[in-house]
C-alpha positions, 0 to 999 in steps of 0.5 A, spaced: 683 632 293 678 629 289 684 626 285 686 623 292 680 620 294 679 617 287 686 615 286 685 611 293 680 606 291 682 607 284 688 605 284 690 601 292 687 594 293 680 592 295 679 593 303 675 588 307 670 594 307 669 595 299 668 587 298 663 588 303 659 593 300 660 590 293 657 583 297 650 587 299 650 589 291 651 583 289 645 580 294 640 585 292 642 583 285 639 577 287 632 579 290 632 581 283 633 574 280 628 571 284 622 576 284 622 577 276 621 570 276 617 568 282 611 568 277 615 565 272 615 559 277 609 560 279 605 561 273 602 553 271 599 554 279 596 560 279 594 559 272 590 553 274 587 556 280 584 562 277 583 559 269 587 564 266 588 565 258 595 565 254 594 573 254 592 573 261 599 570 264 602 573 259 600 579 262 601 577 269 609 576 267 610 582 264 606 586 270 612 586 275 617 588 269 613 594 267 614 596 275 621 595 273 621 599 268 617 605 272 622 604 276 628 605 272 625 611 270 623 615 274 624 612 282 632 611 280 634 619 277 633 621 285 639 617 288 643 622 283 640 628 288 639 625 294 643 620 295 644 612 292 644 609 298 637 612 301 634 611 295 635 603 295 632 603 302 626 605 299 626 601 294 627 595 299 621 597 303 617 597 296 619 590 295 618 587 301 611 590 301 609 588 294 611 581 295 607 579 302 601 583 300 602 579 293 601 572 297 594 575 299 591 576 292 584 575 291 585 575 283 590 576 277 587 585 278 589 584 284 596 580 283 597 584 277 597 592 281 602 588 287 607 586 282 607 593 278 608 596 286 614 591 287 617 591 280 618 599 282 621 598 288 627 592 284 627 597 278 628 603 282 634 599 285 638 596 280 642 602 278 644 605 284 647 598 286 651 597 279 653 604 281 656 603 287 659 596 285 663 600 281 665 606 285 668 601 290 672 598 285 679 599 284 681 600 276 684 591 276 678 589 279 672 593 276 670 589 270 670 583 275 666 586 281 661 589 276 660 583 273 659 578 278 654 583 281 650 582 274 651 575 276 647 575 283 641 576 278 642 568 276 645 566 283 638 568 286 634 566 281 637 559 282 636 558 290 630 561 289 627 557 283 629 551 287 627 554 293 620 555 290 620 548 287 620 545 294 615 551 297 610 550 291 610 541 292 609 543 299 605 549 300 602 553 294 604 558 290 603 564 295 608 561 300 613 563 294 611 570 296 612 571 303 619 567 303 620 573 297 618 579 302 621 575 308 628 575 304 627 582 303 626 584 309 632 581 311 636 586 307 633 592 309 638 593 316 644 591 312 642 596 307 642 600 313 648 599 318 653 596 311 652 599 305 656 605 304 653 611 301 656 613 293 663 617 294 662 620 287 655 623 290 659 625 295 665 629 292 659 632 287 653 633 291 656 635 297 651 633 302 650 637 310 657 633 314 660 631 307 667 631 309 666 627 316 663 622 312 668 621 307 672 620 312 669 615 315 669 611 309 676 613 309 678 610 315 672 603 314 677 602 306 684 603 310 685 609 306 688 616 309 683 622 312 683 628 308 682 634 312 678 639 307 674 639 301 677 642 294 673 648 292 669 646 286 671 649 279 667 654 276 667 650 270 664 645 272 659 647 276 653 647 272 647 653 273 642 652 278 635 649 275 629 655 275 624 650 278 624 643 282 620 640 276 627 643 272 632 640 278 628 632 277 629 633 270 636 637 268 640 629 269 634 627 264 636 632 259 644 631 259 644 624 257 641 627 250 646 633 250 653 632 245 657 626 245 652 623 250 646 623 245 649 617 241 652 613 247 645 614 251 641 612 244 646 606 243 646 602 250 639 604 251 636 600 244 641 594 246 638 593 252 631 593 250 633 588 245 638 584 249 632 584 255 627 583 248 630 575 247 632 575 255 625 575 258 621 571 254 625 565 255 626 566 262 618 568 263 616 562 258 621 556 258 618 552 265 610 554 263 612 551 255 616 545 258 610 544 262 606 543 255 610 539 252 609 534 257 613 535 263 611 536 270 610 543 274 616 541 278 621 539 271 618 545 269 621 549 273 627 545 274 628 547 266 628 554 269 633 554 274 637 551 269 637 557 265 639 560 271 645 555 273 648 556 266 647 564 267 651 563 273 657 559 269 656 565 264 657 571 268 662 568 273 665 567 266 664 573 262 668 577 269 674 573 269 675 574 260 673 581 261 679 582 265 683 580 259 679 581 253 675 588 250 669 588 254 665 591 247 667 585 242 666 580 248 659 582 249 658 582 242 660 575 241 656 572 248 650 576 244 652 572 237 652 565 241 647 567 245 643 567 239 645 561 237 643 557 242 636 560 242 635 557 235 638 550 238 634 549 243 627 551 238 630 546 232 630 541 237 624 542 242 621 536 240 626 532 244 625 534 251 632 530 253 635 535 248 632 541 252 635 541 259 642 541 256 641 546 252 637 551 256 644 551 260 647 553 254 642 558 252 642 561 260 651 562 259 651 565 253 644 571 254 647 571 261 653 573 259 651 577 255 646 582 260 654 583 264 656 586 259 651 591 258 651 592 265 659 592 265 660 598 259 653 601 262 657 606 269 663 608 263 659 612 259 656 617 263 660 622 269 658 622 276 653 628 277 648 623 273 652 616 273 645 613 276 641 617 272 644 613 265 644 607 268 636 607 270 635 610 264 638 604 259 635 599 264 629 602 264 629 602 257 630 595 257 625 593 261 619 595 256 622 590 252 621 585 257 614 587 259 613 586 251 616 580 251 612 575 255 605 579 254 606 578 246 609 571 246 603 569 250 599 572 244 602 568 240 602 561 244 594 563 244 595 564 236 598 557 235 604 559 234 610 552 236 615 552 241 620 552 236 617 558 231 616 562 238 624 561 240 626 562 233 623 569 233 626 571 239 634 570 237 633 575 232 633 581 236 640 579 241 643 579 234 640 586 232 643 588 240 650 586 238 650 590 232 648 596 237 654 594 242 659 594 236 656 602 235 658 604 241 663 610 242 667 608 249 672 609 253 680 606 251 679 603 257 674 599 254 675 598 246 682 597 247 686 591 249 687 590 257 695 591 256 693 597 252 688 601 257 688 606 261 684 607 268 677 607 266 675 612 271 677 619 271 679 623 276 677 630 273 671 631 277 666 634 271 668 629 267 668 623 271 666 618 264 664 624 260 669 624 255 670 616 255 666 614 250 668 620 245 669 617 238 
């Protein structure tokens, strides 16, 4: 029976109902564009209002990241028991709240807690999007739908950052706020009435009405109802936690058991490198554009061409990971990205050099984020897909919040455009190595003639044995 309804996304066509759900992801993906860069937009005004240091700013540009990463750990593990879809909820209820209240700051304290409480509410929802993105994929299209949703990340920071320009010119910066909280809200009725619950946390967790839901979702993807529920194997039932302490944390603990230990440790230390280089030229590229003699708004056009370059990237990296091994592609978008990185230092001087090359710099490090994003769901089965996932993402974060708090030290230490850039190419060329680590499923490492289906149908070991060496 489980094998029949997997087999039915798997392996049938993508229905109007499934791109939906992957159209909302993508959506929410973009929220996360804009809010991690909202005071990257906003930095040079907010800094001028309130006389704000290097180490100051940097702190602000790093307090959402932190949020994220809180997040990531410890608000995401939930969706793996009660549900992705309630969790998301949650999480846009965070948001929304987190940006109006941050338009209404009386100081950096203050600005600093709010972004903390929102980047929870983005951290706490990344994973289970990226979840549910690939649960309602068919086996062809997986590797594209998971990557264009990783590309909503650049999409909504562009709108937003040209958005922002004009609301900046006009308004100030705390109407960036309020258009963020404003677009949130949007989304929680559609969350609510269109976003399907997981099918995997269904088949495993089985919640009260489990089989009158799935076959609702049956009938909104065109596929056949099903009239009962398989028993579970005695095999694959794991034993019941003493304690609800020991229920939040048993997902946590089966990362770092057997095969999966390896797998956890490797994605985990790509991202925090990957999210390391990634942040500070995100956060810092319009604030040192803005010191090398260009105005706020050139500033900020220096960011959302980063972004745009991402949106080439990432739209790029889903249709060449359709026909090339995901893992080698994502090692050498790492490499150029690298690449590009030590360019745009070389020539930082030359500010007509510096718009072109920041699109460069946006393909490659964009595309390389996809990547990650994309061999991350693969490694883990479904009982704790979104806890692995939360758990990389996390991860990375914390080398997010390292990066602009530490850059903003050294910009207060003296160090020049091009020592900071420099610096901050080697840790994606360290996560390429990692990527090329990574024991993962055929489906991945092999070439696209050669792979099986990604995703397995036995229940208990749905992504489990795929990235065994």
């Amino acid at each position: 029976m489980m094998d029949t309804v997997r087999d039915a996304v798997r392996h049938g066509p993508m229905s109007r109902f499934q791109l939906g759900a992957v159209a909302i992801c993508i959506t929410l993906n973009m929220l996360d564009g804009f809010d991690v860069l909202v005071m990257a937009f906003t930095s040079s005004s907010v800094a001028s209002e309130w006389h704000l240091s290097g180490a100051q700013l940097g702190l602000l540009l790093s307090a959402g990241l932190f949020g994220m990463t809180a997040g990531s750990l410890f608000l995401a593990p939930w969706a793996d028991r009660f549900g992705r879809r309630a969790v998301v909820l949650i999480c846009l209820g965070l948001l929304s709240g987190g940006m109006l209240l941050s338009a209404l700051a009386p100081g950096h304290v203050a600005l600093f807690a709010l972004r903390v409480l929102t980047g929870v509410g983005i951290g706490g929802m990344l994973a289970s999007i990226n979840v549910i993105t690939a649960e309602y994929s068919s086996d062809r299209w997986r590797s594209t739908t998971v990557s264009l949703q990783a590309t909503g990340y650049p999409i909504g920071a562009t709108i937003g950052g040209t958005i922002a320009a004009v609301l900046l010119a006009h308004y100030g910066w705390r109407s960036v706020f309020v258009f963020g909280a404003l677009a949130s809200a949007a989304m929680i009725p559609v969350v609510f009435w269109h976003l399907p619950e997981s099918l995997d946390f269904l088949l495993d967790k089985r919640p009260p009405q489990t089989l009158e839901k799935l076959n609702v979702l049956m009938r909104r993807m065109n596929r056949p109802e099903v009239t009962a529920l398989p028993e579970i194997p005695a095999h694959e039932t794991a034993p019941a936690p003493a304690s609800s302490v020991a229920a939040a944390w048993a997902p946590v603990r089966r990362l770092f058991t057997g095969d999966t230990t390896r797998s956890s440790v490797l994605i985990a230390a790509s991202f925090f490198l990957q999210m390391l280089s990634i942040y500070f030229v995100l956060s810092w590229t319009p604030k040192l554009l803005v010191n090398a003699g260009l105005s706020k708004q050139q500033g900020v056009t220096g960011g959302v061409l980063l972004n745009v370059g991402g949106i080439v990237g990432g739209t790029a990296f889903g249709y060449l990971s359709s026909r090339f091994p995901l893992q080698r592609l994502t090692a050498i978008a790492m490499v150029m990205g690298a690449a590009m990185m030590f360019l745009f230092g070389f020539f930082s001087q030359d500010l007509s050099m510096a718009f072109p090359i920041a699109l460069g710099v946006g393909v490659f490090v964009f595309a390389s984020m996809v990547g990650l994003y994309s061999l991350t769901p693969a490694l883990y089965p479904a009982s704790i897909r979104v806890t692995g996932t939360g758990m990389a993402i996390g991860i990375g974060r914390l080398g997010a919040i390292l990066a602009p708090a530490v850059a903003g030290i050294l910009v207060d230490g003296g160090w020049t455009r091009s020592a900071l850039y420099y610096a901050y190419a080697f840790p994606t060329l360290a996560a390429a190595v990692l990527v090329l680590a990574i024991r993962t499923a055929p489906a991945i490492t092999k070439a696209p003639s050669e792979r099986p289906p990604p995703l397995s149908s036995e229940r208990g070991e749905t992504y489990a044995s795929s990235h065994r060496g």
